[in-house]
N, C-alpha and C positions, 0 to 999 in steps of 0.2 A: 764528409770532409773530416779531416784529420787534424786535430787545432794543437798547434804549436804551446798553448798555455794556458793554465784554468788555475785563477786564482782568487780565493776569498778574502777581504778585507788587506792585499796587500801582500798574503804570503799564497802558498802553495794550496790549493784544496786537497783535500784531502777524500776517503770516501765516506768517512765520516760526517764530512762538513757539507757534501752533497747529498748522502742518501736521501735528508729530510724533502729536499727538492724534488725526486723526481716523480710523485704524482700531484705536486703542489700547482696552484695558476694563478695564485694573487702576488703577482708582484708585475715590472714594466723593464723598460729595458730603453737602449738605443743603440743602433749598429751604424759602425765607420768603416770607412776604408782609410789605410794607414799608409802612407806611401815616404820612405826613406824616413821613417818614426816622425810624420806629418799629417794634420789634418786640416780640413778643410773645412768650415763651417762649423769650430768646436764651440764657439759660444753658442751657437744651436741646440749644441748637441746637449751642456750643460743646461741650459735654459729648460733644454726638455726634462729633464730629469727632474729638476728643481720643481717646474709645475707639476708632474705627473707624482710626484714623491706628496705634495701637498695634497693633489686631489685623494691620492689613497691611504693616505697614512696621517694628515693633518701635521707631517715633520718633512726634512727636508738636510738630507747630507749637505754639508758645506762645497763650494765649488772647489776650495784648495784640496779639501780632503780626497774629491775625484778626481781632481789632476793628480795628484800624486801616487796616486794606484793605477790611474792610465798609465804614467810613467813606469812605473814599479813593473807592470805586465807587460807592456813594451821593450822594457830593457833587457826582458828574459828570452824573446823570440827574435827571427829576421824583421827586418826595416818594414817588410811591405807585407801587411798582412790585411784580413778581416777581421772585425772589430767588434762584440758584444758586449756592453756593459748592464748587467740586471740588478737592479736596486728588489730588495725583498724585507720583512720579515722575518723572525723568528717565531713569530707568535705564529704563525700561518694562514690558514684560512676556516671558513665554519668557523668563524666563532667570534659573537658580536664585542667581545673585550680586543680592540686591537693592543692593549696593553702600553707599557711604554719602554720595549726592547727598543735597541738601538737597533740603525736601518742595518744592513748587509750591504756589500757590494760584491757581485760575481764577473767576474772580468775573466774572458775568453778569446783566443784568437785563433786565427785559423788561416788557411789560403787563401791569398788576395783573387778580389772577382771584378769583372765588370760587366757582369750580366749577359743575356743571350745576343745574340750580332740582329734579331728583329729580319724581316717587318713581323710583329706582332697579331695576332687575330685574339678580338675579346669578345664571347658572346654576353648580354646582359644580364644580372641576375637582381632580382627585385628584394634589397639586402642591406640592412642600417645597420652598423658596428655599434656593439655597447661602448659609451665613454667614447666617443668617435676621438677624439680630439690627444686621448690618452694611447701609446703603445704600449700596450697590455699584451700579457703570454695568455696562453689558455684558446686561443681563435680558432676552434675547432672550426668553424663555420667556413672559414677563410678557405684550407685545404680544401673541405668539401665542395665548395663552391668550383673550386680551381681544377680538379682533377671530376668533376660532372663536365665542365666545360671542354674537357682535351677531351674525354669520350662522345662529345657531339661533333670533334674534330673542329673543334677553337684550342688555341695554344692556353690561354686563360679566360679571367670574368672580370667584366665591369660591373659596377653596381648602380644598380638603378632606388635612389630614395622611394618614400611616400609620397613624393610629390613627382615619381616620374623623371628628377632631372638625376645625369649621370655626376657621381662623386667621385669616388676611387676607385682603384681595381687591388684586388685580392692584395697582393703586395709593392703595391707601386701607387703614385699620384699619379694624374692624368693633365694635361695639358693641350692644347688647339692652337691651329693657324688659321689667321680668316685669310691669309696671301700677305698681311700687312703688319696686324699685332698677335702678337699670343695671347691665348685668350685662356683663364685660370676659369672651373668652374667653381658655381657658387654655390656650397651646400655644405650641411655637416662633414667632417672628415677630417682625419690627422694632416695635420701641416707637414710635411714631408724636412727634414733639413736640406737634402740636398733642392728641393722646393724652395726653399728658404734662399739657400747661397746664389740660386740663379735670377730666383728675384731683384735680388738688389744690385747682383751686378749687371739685370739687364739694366735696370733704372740707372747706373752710374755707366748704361755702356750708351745711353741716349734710347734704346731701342722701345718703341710701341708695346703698350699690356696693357689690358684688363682684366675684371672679375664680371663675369654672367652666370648667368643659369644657360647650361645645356641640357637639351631633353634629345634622343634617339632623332625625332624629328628637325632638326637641327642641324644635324652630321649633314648632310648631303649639300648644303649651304656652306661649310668649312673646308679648307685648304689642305688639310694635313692633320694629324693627332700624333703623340709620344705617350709614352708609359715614363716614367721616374723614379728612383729611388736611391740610396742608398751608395750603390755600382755603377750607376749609370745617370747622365744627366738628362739621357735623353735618348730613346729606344722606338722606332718607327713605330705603328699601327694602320695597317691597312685595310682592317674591318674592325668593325662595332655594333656586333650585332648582324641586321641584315644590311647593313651600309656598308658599303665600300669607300676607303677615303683615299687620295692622291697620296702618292710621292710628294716627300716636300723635303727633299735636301738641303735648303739653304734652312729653314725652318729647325731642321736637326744642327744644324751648322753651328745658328745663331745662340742653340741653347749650347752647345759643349764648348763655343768660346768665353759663352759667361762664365759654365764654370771655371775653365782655366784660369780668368782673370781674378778666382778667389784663391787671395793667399792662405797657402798652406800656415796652419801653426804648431810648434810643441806641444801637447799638454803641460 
């Protein structure tokens, strides 16, 4: 993909201002999709930066100061794009002095997506993300996992914890229909934002949820599964593993009218 803008701190990067970057992996990120210079779920989005800045850096850019760089990169490109923002050091990484350089921001945009059209097939992989909860760069693990999986002739991977029950898959959250609620499972793993914005509008749309524990054994008792992320609110799954799970169109329905009903906002 060909990204319409790459900008450090506000202005143009330059390749100066990248080189240091490109074997570097201690830093975090969040990706939007930006539609007519709109987002969806941006106090999420902010929210995530904020905690994920604190877990690795014990500091934390201001929220104004990221909106106004989302703007600033925004206003350089078309309306509707793809959306990377990467918080980083200068200090870099190897080396137990994190210092007290001021954070970075890299802000990038690129071609608007909404991921693959599905049904999705995920083989399992038995696979705990460092910092689960953090989106962190560096996930060599993540590809590997995902491209083993297409050569077994699965599209992607689910991840199977220590304890057997399924969390996320390579790059997406994971969601169930039991025919009635949606069912979130329950186990370490990044909160997803677009996770985030469907939550609460299912909750303000009246609709049935919970949080359980799902284990592989389990699937053949559920109505349906989606993959999530970022593109998409909601991407069919019709295997998990050696399960085969149902068609459930209303189930996909229910989640992409929640998120329509999240207002877009400025930065």
């Amino acid at each position: 993909m060909s990204f319409y803008v790459v900008q450090r701190n506000g202005g143009t990067a330059t390749a100066e201002d990248l080189a240091p970057l490109a074997f570097t992996g201690y830093a975090h990120f969040t990706a939007a999709q930006v539609r007519g210079g709109l987002i969806k779920g941006l106090d999420l989005h902010l929210e995530r930066l904020q905690i994920a800045s604190l877990a690795m850096f014990g500091r934390a850019l201001p929220d104004d100061l990221v909106r106004s760089r989302l703007r600033t990169a925004l206003a350089a490109g078309p309306s509707d794009v793809s959306l990377l923002a990467t918080v980083y050091s200068s200090t870099g990484e190897f080396t137990a002095d994190d210092g007290a350089a001021e954070l970075d921001l890299l802000v990038r945009t690129g071609a608007p997506s909404s991921g693959p059209a599905g049904p999705l097939s995920l083989a399992t992989v038995e696979h705990e993300r460092f910092l689960p909860a953090v989106k962190h760069v560096g996930e060599v693990a993540k590809t590997y996992v995902m491209r083993q999986a297409v050569r077994q002739g699965f599209d992607d991977a689910a991840f199977l914890d220590r304890r057997g029950r399924l969390s996320e898959a390579s790059i997406w959250n994971l969601a169930f229909w039991d025919g009635e609620a949606v069912v979130w499972p329950s186990a370490e793993m990044l909160g997803g934002t677009m996770m985030g914005t469907v939550r609460r509008q299912l909750e303000r749309l009246g609709a049935p949820q919970r949080v359980q524990e799902v284990r592989p054994a389990d699937l053949p008792g559920l109505s349906g599964a989606v993959v999530m992320n970022s593109w998409t609110p909601g991407i069919a799954v019709d295997r998990i593993g050696e399960a085969a799970l149902p068609a459930a169109p209303s189930f996909v329905e229910l989640l992409h009218a929640a998120h329509e009903a999240e207002p877009p906002v400025a930065p």
